[in-house]
C-alpha positions in Angstrom: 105.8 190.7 24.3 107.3 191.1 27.8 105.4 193.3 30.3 107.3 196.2 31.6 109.2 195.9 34.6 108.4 196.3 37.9 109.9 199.6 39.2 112.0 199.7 42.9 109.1 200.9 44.1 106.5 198.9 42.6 108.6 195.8 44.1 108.7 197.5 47.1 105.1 198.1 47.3 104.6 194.3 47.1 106.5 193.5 49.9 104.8 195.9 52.3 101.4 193.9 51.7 101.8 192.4 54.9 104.9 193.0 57.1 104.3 190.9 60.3 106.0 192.9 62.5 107.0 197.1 63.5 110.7 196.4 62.4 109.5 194.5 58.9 107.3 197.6 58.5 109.3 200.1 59.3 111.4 198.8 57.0 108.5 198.2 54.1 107.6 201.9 54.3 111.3 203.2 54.0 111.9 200.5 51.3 108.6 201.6 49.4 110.2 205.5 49.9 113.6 205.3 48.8 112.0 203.1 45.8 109.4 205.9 44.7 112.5 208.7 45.3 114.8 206.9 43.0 112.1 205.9 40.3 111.1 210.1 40.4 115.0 211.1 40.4 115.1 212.6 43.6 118.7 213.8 44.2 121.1 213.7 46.9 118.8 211.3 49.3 119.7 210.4 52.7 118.7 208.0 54.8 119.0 208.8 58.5 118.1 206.6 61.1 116.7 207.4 64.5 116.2 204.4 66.4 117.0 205.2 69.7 118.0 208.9 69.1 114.2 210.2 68.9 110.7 208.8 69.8 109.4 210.5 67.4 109.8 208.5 64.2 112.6 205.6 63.8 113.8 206.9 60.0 114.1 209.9 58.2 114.7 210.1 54.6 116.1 214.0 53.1 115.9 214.5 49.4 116.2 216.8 47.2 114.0 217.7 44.4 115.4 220.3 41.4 112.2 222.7 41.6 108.9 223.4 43.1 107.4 221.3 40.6 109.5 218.9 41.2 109.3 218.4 44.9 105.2 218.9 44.2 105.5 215.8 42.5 107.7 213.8 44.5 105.4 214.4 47.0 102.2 213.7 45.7 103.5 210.4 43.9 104.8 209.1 47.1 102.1 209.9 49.1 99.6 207.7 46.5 102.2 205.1 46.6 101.8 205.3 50.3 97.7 204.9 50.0 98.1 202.0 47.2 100.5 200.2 49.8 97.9 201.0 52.7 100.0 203.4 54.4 97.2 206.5 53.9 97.2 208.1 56.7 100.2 210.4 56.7 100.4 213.5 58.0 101.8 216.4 55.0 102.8 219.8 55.4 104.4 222.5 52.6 102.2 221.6 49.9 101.3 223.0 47.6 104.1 225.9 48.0 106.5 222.7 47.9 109.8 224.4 48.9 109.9 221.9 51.8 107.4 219.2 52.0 107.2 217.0 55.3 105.4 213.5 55.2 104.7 212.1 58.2 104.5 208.2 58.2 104.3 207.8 62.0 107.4 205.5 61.6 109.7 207.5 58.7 109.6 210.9 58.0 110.4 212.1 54.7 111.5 215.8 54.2 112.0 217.0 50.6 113.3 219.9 49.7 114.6 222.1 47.0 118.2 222.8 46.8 118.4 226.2 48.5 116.2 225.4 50.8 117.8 222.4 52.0 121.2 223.8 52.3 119.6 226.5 54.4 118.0 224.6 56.9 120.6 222.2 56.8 118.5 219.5 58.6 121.4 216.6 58.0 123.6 218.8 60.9 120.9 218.5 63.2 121.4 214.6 63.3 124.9 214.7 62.9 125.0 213.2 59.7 127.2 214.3 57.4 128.6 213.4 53.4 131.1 210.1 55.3 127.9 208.9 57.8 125.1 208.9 55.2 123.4 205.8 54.8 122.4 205.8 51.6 122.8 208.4 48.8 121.2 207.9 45.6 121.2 210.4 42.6 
C-alpha cells in the first residue's frame, strides 16, 4: 500500500531544511506558507511582495479564512509548520480573538483575516495591489 502523499506544504517543508542563502529562504518560508494556506483552504490569498518597497519584511501573504475558527486554525497550523521547519521564532498577534491574525517571520509577514474584517481594513490598497496585480490567488 502506497503511503499518503506529501501535502504542498509538507514538500515545502523539505525544501526549507537548509536554504543557503536570504533569497532561497525567503523564498522557503513563503513556499512553506502558501503550501500550509492551500492544504488548510485559506481563501482569496495574495501574495504581495515588498522587496524594495519596505525594510520591514520582503513578502507579505493576505488570506482569508471563513470564521474565527477558522483563521484560529490557520494560524496555529502554520505557525507549528513554521517550528517543524525551524522557523519558531515568529512574532503573532490577534490570537486567540482571531479576527485578524499577524505572523511575523522577520522575512514574510502573513495577515489573515476574516472576510469582513479584511475588506474593512483593506490592507491590499495600502500596497497598491489590486484583483489584475495579485501575484498569486489561490482558493
Amino acid at each position: 500500500m502506497d503511503p499518503k502523499p506529501a501535502s504542498r506544504a509538507q514538500k515545502a517543508a523539505a525544501r526549507a531544511e537548509a536554504p543557503q542563502d536570504i533569497d532561497s529562504r525567503i523564498t522557503a518560508v513563503g513556499d512553506l506558507i502558501l503550501g500550509r494556506l492551500d492544504d488548510d483552504k485559506a481563501q482569496d490569498v495574495v501574495f504581495i511582495d515588498l522587496k524594495g518597497k519596505s525594510p520591514v519584511a520582503d513578502s507579505l501573504i493576505v488570506a482569508s479564512g471563513r470564521s474565527q475558527r477558522h483563521v484560529g486554525a490557520m494560524a496555529d497550523h502554520l505557525l507549528r509548520a513554521l517550528k517543524e521547519a525551524g522557523y519558531g521564532k515568529c512574532r503573532v498577534e490577534g490570537l486567540p480573538s482571531a479576527d485578524w491574525v499577524l505572523i511575523d517571520t522577520g522575512d514574510v509577514i502573513v495577515h489573515l483575516f476574516r472576510p469582513e474584517v479584511r475588506s474593512f481594513y483593506n490592507i491590499e490598497k495600502i500596497w497598491s495591489v489590486d484583483s489584475a496585480h495579485r501575484g498569486l490567488a489561490v482558493g
